[in-house]
PyMOL commands that place a pseudoatom at each C-alpha (Angstrom):
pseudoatom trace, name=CA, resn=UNK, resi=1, chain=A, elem=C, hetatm=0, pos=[-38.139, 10.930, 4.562]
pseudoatom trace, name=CA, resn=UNK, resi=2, chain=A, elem=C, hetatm=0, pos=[-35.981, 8.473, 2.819]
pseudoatom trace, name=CA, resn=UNK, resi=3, chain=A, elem=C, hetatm=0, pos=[-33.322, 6.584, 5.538]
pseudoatom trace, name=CA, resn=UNK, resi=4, chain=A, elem=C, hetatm=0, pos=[-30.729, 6.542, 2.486]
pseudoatom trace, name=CA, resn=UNK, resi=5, chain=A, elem=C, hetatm=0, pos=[-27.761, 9.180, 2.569]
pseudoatom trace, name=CA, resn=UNK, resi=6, chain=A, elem=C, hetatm=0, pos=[-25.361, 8.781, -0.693]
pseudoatom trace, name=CA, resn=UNK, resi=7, chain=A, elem=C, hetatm=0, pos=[-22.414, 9.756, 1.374]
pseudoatom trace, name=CA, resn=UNK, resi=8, chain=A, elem=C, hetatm=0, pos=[-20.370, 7.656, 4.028]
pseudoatom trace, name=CA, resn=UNK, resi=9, chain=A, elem=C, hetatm=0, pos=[-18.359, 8.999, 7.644]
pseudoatom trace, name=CA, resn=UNK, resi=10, chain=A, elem=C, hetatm=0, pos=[-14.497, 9.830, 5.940]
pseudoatom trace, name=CA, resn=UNK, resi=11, chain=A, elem=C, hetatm=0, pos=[-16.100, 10.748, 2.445]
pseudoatom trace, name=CA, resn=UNK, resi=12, chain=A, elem=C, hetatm=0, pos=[-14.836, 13.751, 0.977]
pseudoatom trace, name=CA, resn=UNK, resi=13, chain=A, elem=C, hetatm=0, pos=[-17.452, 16.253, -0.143]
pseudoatom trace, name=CA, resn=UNK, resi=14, chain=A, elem=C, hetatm=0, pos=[-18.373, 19.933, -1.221]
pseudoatom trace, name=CA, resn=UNK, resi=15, chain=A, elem=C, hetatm=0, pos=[-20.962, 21.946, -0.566]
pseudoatom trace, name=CA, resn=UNK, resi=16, chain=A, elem=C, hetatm=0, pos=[-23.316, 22.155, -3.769]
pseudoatom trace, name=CA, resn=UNK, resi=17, chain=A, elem=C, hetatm=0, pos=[-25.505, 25.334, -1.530]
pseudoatom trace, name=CA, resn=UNK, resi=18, chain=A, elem=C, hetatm=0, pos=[-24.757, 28.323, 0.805]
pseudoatom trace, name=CA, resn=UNK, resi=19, chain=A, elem=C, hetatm=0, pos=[-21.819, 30.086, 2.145]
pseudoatom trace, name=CA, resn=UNK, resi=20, chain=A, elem=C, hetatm=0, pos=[-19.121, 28.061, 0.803]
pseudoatom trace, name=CA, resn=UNK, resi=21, chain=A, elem=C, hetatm=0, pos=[-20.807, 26.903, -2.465]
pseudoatom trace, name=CA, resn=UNK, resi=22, chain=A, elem=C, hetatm=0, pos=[-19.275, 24.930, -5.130]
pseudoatom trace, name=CA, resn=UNK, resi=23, chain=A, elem=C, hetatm=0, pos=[-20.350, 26.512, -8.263]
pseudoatom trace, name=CA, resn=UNK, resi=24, chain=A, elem=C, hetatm=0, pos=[-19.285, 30.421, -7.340]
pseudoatom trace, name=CA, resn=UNK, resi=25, chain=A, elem=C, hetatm=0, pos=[-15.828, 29.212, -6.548]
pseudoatom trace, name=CA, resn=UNK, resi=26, chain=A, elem=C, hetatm=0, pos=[-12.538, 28.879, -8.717]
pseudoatom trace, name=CA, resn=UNK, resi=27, chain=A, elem=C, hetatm=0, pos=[-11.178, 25.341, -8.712]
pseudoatom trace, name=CA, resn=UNK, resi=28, chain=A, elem=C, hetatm=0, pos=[-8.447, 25.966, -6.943]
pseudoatom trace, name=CA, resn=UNK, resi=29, chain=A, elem=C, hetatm=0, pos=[-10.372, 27.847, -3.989]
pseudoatom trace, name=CA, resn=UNK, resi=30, chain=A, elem=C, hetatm=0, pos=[-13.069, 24.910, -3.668]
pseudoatom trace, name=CA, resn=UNK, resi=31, chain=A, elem=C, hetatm=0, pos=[-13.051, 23.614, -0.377]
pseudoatom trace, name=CA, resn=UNK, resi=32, chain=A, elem=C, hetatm=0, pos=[-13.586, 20.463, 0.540]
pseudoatom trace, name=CA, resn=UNK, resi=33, chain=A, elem=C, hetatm=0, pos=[-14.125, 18.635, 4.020]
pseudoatom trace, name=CA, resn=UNK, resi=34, chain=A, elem=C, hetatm=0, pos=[-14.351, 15.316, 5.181]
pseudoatom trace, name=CA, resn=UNK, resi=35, chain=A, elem=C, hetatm=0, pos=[-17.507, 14.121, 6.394]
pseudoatom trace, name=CA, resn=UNK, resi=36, chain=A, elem=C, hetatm=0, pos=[-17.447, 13.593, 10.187]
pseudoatom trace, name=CA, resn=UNK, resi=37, chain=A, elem=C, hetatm=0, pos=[-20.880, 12.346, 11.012]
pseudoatom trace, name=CA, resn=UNK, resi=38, chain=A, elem=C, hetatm=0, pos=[-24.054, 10.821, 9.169]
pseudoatom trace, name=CA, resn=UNK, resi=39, chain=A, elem=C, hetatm=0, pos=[-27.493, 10.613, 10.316]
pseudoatom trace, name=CA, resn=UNK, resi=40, chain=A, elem=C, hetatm=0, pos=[-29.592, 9.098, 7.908]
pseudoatom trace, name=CA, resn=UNK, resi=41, chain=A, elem=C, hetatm=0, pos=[-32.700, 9.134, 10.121]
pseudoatom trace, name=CA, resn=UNK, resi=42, chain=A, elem=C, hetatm=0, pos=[-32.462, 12.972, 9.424]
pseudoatom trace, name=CA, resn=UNK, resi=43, chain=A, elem=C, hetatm=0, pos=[-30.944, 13.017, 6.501]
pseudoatom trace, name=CA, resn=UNK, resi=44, chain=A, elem=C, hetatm=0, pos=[-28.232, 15.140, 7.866]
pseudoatom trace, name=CA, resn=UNK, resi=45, chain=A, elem=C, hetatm=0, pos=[-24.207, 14.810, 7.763]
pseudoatom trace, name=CA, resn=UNK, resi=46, chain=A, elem=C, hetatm=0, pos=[-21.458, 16.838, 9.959]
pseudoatom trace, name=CA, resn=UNK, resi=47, chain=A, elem=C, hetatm=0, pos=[-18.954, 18.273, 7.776]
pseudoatom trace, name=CA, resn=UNK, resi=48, chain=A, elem=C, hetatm=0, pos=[-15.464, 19.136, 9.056]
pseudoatom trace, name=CA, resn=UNK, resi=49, chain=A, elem=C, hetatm=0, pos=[-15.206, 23.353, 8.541]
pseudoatom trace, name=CA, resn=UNK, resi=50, chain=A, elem=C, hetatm=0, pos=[-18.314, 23.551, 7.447]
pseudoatom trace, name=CA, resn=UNK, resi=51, chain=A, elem=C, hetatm=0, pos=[-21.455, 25.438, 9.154]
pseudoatom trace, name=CA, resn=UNK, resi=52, chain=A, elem=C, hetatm=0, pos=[-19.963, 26.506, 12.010]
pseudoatom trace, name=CA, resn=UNK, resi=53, chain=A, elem=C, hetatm=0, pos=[-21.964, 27.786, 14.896]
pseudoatom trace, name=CA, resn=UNK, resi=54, chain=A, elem=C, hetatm=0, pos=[-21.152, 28.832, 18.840]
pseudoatom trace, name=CA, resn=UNK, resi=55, chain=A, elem=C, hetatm=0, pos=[-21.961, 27.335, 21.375]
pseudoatom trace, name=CA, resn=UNK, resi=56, chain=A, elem=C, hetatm=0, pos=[-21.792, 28.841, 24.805]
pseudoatom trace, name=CA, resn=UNK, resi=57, chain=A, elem=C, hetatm=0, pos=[-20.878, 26.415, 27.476]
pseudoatom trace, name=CA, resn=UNK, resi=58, chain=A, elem=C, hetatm=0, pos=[-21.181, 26.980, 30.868]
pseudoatom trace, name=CA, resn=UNK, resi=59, chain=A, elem=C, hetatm=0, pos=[-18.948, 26.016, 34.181]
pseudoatom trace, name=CA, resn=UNK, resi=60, chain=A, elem=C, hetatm=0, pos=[-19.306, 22.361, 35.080]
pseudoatom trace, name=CA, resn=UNK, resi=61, chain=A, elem=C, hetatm=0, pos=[-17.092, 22.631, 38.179]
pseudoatom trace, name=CA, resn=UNK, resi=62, chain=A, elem=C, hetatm=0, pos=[-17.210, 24.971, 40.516]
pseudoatom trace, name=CA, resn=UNK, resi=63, chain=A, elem=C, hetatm=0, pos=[-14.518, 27.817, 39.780]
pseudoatom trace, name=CA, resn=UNK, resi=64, chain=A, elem=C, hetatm=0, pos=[-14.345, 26.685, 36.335]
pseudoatom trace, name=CA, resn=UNK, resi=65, chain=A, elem=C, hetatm=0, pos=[-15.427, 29.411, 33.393]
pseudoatom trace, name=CA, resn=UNK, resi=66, chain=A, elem=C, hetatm=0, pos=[-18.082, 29.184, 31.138]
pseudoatom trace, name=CA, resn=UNK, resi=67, chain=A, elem=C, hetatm=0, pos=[-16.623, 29.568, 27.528]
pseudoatom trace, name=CA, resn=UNK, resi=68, chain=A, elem=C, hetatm=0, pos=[-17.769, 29.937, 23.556]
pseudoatom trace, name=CA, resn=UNK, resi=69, chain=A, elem=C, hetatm=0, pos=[-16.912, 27.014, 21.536]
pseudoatom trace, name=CA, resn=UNK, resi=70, chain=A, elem=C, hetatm=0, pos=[-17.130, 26.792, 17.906]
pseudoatom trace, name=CA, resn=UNK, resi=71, chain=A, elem=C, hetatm=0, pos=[-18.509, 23.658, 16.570]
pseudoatom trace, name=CA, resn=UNK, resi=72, chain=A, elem=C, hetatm=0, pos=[-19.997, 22.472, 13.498]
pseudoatom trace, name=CA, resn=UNK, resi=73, chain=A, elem=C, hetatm=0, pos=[-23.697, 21.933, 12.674]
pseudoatom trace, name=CA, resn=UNK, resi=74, chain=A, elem=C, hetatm=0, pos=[-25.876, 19.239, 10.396]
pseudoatom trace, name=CA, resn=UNK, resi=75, chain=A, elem=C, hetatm=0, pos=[-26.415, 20.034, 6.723]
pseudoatom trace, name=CA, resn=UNK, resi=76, chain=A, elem=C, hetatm=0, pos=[-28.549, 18.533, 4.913]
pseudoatom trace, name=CA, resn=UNK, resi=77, chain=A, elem=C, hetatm=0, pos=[-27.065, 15.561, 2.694]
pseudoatom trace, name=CA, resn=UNK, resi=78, chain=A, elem=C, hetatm=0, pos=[-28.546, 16.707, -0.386]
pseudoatom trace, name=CA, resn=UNK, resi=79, chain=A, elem=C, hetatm=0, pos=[-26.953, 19.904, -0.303]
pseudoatom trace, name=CA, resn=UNK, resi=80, chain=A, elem=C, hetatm=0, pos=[-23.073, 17.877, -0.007]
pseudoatom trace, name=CA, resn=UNK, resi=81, chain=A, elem=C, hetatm=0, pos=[-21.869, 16.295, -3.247]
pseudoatom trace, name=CA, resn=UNK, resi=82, chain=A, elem=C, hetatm=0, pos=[-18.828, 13.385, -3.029]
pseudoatom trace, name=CA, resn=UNK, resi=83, chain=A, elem=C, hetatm=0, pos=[-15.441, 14.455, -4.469]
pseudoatom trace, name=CA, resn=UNK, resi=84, chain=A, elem=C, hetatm=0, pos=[-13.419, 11.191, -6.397]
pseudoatom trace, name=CA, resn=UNK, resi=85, chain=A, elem=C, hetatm=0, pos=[-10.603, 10.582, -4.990]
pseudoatom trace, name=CA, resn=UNK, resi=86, chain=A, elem=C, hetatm=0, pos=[-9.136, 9.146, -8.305]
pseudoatom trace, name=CA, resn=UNK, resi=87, chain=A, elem=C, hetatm=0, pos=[-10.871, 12.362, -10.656]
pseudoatom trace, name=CA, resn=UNK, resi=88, chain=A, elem=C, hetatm=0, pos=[-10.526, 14.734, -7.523]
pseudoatom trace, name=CA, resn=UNK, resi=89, chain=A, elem=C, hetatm=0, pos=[-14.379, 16.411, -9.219]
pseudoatom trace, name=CA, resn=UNK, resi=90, chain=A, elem=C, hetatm=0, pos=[-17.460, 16.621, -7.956]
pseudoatom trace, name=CA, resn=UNK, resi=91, chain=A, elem=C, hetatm=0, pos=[-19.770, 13.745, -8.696]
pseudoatom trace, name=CA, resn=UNK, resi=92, chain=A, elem=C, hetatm=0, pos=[-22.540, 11.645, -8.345]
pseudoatom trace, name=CA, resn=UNK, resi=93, chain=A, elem=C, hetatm=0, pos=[-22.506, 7.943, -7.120]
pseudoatom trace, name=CA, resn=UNK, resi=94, chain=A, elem=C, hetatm=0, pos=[-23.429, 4.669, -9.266]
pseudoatom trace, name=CA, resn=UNK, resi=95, chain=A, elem=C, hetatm=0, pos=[-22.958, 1.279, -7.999]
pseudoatom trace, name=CA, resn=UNK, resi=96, chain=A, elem=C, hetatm=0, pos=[-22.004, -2.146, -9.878]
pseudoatom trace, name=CA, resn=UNK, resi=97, chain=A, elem=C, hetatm=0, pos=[-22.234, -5.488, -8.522]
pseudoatom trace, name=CA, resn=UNK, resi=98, chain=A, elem=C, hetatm=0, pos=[-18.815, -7.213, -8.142]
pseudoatom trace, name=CA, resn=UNK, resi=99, chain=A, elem=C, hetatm=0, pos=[-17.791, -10.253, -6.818]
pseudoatom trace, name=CA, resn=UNK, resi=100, chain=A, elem=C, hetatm=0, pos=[-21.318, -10.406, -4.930]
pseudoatom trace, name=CA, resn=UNK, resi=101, chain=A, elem=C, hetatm=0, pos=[-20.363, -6.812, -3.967]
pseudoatom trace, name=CA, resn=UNK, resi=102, chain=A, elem=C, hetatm=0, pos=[-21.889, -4.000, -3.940]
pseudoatom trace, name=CA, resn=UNK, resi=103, chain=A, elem=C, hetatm=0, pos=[-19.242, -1.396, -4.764]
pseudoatom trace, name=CA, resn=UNK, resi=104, chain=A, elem=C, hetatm=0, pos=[-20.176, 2.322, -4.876]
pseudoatom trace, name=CA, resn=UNK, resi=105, chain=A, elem=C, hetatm=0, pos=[-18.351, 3.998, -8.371]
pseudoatom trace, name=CA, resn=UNK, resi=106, chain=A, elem=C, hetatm=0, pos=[-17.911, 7.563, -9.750]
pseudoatom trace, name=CA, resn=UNK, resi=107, chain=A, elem=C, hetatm=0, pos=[-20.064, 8.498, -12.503]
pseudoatom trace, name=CA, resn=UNK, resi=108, chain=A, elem=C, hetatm=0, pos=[-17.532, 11.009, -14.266]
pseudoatom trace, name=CA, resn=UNK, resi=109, chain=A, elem=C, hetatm=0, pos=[-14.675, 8.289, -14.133]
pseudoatom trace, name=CA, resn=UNK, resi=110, chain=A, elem=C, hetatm=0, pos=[-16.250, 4.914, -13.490]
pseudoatom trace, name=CA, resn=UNK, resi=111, chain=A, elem=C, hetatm=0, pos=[-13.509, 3.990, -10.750]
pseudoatom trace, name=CA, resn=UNK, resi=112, chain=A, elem=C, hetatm=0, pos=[-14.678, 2.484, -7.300]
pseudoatom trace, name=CA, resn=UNK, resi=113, chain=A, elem=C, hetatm=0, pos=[-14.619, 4.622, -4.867]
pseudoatom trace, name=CA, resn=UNK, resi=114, chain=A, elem=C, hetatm=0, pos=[-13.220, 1.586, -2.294]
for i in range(1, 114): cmd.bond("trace and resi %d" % i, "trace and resi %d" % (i + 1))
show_as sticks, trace
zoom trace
């Protein structure tokens, strides 16, 4: 598996497959979250609201209760697509050389995404 993950920790992304899919949503009712957490040895990201799952904790003191806490889970980064914040669409990413950096850039738009 590839250690490359198009998408960076703060990015802004929707989910291209599942329960909150791009494509079966109005434009208005997309939603969007902001990437928490990348793992590129997995190939995984943490997306804020997305795939939630709960977790049952129990006591670590004594006379403290065990609770359920909702948290979310890894997607896959290939099933996230970055949002411009310049366009505000879905998109992929290109990158140009400028300045001797490397800058990634919308392909819809063509502005830099830094």
């Amino acid at each position: 598996m590839s250690n490359k993950v198009h998408v960076k920790t703060g990015d802004t992304v929707v989910l291209l497959t599942g329960k909150y899919e791009y494509k079966y949503t109005d434009k208005k009712d997309r939603r969007t979250g902001k990437v928490l957490e990348v793992s590129p040895k997995e190939g995984k990201v943490i997306v804020e609201g997305f795939n939630m799952i709960t977790k049952h904790v129990k006591p670590t003191a004594m006379g403290q209760a065990g609770s359920i806490v909702k948290a979310e889970a890894p997607i896959y980064a290939c099933k996230v697509q970055l949002v411009c914040p310049k366009c505000g669409k879905p998109t992929r990413v290109g990158h140009v050389v400028e300045d001797g950096k490397k800058l990634r850039v919308c392909k819809k738009c063509g502005k830099s995404f830094e």
